[in-house]
C-alpha positions as CSV (number, residue, x, y, z in Angstrom):
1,X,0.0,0.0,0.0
2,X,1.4,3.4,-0.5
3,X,-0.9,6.5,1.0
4,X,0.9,8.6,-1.1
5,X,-1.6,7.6,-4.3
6,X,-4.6,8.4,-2.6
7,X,-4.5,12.5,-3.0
8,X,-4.4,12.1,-6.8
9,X,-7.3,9.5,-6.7
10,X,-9.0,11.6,-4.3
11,X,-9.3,13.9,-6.6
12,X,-10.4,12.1,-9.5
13,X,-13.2,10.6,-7.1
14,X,-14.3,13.9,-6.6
15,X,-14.2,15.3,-10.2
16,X,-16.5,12.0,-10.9
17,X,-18.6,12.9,-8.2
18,X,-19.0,16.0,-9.4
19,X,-19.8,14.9,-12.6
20,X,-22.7,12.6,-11.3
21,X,-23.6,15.0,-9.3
22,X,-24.4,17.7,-12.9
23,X,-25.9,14.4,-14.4
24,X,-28.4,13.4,-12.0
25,X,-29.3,16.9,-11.0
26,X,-30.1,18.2,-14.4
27,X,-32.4,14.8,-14.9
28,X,-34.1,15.7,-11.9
29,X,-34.1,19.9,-12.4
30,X,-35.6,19.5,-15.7
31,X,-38.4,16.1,-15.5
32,X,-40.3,17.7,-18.6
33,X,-37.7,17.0,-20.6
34,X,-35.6,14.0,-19.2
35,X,-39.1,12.4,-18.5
36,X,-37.7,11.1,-15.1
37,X,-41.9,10.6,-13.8
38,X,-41.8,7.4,-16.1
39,X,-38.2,6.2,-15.5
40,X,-34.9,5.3,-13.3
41,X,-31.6,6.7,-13.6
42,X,-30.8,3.2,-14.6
43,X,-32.3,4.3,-17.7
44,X,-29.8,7.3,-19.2
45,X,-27.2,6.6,-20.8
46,X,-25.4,9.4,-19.2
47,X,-25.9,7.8,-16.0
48,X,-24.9,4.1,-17.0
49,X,-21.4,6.2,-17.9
50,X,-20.9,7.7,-14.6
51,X,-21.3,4.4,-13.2
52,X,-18.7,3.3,-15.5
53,X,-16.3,5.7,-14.7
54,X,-17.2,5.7,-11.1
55,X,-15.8,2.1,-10.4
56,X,-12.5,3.2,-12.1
57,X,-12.6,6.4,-9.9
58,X,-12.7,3.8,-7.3
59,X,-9.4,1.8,-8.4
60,X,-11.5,-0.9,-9.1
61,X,-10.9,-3.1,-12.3
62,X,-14.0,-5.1,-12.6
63,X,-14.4,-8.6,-14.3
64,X,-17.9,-9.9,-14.9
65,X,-18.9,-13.6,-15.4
66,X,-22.0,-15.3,-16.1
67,X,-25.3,-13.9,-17.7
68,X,-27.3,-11.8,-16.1
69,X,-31.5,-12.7,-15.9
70,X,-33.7,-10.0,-17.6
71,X,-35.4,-7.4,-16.0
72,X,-37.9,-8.4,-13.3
73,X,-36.1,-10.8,-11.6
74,X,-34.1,-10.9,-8.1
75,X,-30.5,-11.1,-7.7
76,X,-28.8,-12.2,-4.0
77,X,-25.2,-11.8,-3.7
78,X,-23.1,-12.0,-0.7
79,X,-22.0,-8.7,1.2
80,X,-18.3,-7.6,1.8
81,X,-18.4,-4.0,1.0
82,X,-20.4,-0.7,0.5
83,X,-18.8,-1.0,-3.1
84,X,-20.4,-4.0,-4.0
85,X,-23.4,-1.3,-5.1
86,X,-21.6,0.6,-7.0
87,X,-20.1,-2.7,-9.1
88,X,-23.5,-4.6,-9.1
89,X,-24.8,-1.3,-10.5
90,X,-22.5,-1.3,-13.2
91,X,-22.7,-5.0,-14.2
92,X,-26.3,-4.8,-14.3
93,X,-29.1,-2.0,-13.7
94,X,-30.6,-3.1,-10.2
95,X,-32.2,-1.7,-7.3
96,X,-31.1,-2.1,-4.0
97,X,-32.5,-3.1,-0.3
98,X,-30.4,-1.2,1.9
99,X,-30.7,-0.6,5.5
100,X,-31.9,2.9,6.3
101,X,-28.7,4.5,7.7
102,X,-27.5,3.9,4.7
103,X,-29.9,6.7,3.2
104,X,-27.5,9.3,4.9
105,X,-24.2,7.9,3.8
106,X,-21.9,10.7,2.1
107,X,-22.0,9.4,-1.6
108,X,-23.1,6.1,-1.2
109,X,-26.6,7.5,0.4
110,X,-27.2,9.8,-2.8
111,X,-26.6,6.8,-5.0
112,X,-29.0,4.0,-3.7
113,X,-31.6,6.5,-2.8
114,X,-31.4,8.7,-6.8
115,X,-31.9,4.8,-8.2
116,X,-35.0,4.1,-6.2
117,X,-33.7,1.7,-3.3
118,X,-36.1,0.5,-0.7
119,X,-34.8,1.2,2.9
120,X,-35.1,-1.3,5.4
121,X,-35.0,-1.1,9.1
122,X,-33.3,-4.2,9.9
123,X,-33.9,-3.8,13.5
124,X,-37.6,-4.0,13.4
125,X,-38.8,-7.2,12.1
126,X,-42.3,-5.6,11.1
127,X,-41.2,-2.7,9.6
128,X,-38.7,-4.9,7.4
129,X,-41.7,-6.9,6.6
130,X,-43.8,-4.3,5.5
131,X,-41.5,-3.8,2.6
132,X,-42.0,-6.8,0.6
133,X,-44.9,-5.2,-1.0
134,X,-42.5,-2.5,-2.0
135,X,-39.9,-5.6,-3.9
136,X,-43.0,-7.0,-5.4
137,X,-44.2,-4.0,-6.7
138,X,-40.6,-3.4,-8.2
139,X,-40.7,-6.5,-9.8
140,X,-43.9,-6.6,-10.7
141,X,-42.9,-3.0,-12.9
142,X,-40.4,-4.8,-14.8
143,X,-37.2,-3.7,-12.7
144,X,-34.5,-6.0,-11.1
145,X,-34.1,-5.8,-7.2
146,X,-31.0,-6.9,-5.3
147,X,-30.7,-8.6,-2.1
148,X,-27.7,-9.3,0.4
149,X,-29.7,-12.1,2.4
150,X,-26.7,-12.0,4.5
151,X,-28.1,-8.5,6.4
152,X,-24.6,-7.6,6.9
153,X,-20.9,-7.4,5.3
154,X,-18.1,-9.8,6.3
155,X,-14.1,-9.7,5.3
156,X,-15.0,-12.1,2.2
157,X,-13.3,-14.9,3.6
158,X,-16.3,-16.5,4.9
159,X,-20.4,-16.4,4.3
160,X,-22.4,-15.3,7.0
161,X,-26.3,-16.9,7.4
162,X,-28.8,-16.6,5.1
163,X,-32.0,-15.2,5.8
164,X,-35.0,-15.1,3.7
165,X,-37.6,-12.5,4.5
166,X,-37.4,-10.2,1.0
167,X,-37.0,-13.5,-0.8
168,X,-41.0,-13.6,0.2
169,X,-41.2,-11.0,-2.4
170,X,-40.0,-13.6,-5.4
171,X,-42.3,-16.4,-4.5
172,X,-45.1,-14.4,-4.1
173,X,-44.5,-13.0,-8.1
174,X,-43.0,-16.2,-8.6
175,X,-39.8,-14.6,-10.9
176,X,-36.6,-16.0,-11.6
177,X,-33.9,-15.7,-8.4
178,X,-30.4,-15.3,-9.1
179,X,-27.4,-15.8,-7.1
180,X,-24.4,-13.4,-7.4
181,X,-20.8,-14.1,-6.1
182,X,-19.1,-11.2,-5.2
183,X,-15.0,-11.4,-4.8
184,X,-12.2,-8.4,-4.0
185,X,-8.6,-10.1,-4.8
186,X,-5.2,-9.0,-5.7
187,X,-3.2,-9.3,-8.7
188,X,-2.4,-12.6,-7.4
189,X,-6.1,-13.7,-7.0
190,X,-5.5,-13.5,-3.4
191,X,-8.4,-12.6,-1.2
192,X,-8.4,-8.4,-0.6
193,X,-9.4,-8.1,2.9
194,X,-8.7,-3.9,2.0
195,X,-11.6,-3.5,0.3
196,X,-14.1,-5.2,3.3
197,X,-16.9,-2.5,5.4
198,X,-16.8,-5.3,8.1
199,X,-16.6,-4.6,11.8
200,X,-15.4,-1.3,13.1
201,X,-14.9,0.1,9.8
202,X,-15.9,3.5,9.0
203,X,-16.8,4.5,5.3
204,X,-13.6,6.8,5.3
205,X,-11.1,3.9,6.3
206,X,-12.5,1.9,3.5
207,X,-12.0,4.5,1.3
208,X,-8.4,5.1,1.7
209,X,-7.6,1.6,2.0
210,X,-9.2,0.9,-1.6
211,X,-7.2,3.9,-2.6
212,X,-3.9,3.1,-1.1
213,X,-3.8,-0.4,-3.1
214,X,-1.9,-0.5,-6.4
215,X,-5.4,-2.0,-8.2
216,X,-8.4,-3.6,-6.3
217,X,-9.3,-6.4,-8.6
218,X,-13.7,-7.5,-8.2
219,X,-14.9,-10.5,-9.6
220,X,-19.1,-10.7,-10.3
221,X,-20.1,-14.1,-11.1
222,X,-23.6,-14.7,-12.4
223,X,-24.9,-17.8,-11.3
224,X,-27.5,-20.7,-12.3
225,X,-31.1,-19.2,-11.3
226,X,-33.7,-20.4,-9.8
227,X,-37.3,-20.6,-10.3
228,X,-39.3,-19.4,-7.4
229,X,-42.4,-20.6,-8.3
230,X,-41.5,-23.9,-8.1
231,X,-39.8,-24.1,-4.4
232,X,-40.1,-22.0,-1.3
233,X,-37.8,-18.7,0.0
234,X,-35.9,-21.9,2.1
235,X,-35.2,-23.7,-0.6
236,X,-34.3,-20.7,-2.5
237,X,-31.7,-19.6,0.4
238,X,-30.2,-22.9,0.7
239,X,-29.7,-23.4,-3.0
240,X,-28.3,-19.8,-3.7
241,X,-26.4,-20.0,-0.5
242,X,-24.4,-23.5,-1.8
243,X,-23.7,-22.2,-5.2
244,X,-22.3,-19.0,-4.0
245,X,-19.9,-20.9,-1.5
246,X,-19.0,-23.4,-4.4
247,X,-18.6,-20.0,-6.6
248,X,-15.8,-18.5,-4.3
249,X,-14.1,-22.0,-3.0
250,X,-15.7,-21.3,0.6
């Protein structure tokens, strides 16, 4: 690691931000003409670029595998890092289910919450249950919603549990589930630990220990689906949960 790259990529970071910033603002300043009433910022091409450029900005060099379901379906990955929504985003146009502090994280906050994330309070059982109507409406539109059945992030090394309440929202529309494995590694395919929000990590440590790395490699596989009309959100957990582990070698 050497701190003495992260000024120069802080600034990039920033001029992207900026940029992002002009893009989504003038969307949202002028809805007459960008239409915004009827779509998602998934939707602009402008958009899909700043996401693009954003993961670079990030010092991340992304590979993705696999082939992605159409639009309507739900997508769980595991959890390692608040990154993972930026990369997701940029492999495929989803929405996210966040937790609701994340709503008021610098940068990150404005992202999920511009692309029309549904914000879950974790904590309380029945208001996270009240929003699987919001997922099924979401998927019921046409549009892709992401999961991290895991709740939290861990280092990568390891999966946490799986837990199933917004799969609920599949097998009631009874769409297509897809897992997702998610991997940070070095040039030498070793595990990245660096890029991990686990623990007592703040947003800002993550952030310079991204930046301090020579090149944060991310690996997005997508894997065989699964048809939730046919089997329950256990099944569903257990099956995604199994090829994700087989996915990363855990």
């Amino acid at each position: 690691m050497s701190k003495l790259l992260v000024p120069p990529r802080c600034a990039r970071l920033g001029l992207n931000i900026l940029g992002g910033a002009t893009v989504i603002e003038s969307i949202h300043r002028f809805p007459r003409a960008s239409k915004i009433e009827d779509k998602e910022l998934n939707d602009y091409a402008p958009f899909r670029y700043w996401v693009k450029d954003l993961v670079r900005s990030l010092n991340v060099e992304l590979e993705v595998k696999g082939t992605p379901l159409a639009q309507g379906s739900l997508f769980l990955a595991n959890h390692v890092s608040w990154v993972d929504t930026v990369i997701l985003n940029h492999a495929e146009p989803l929405a996210f289910v966040s937790r609701h502090d994340v709503e008021d994280w610098p940068f990150i906050g404005t992202f999920t919450r511009r692309m029309g994330s549904v914000y879950v309070d974790r904590s309380n059982k029945f208001q996270a249950y009240r929003s699987i109507p919001k997922l099924e409406d979401k998927l019921r539109s046409g549009r892709s919603v992401i999961v991290f059945p895991e709740s939290t992030t861990s280092d990568g090394s390891h999966l946490l549990p799986f837990y199933g309440m917004f799969v609920e929202s599949a097998v009631r529309v009874g769409c297509q589930v897809q897992p997702i494995a998610l991997r940070y590694f070095d040039k030498s395919g070793n595990t990245m630990r660096e890029a991990a929000y686990a623990g007592d990590d703040s947003f800002g440590e993550t952030l310079v220990r991204i930046l301090s790395q020579k090149k944060v490699y991310a690996s997005i596989e997508f894997l065989e689906p699964i048809d939730a009309l046919n089997v329950d959100r256990k099944e569903v957990l257990r099956i995604s949960r199994d090829r994700i582990a087989r996915a990363l070698s855990l």
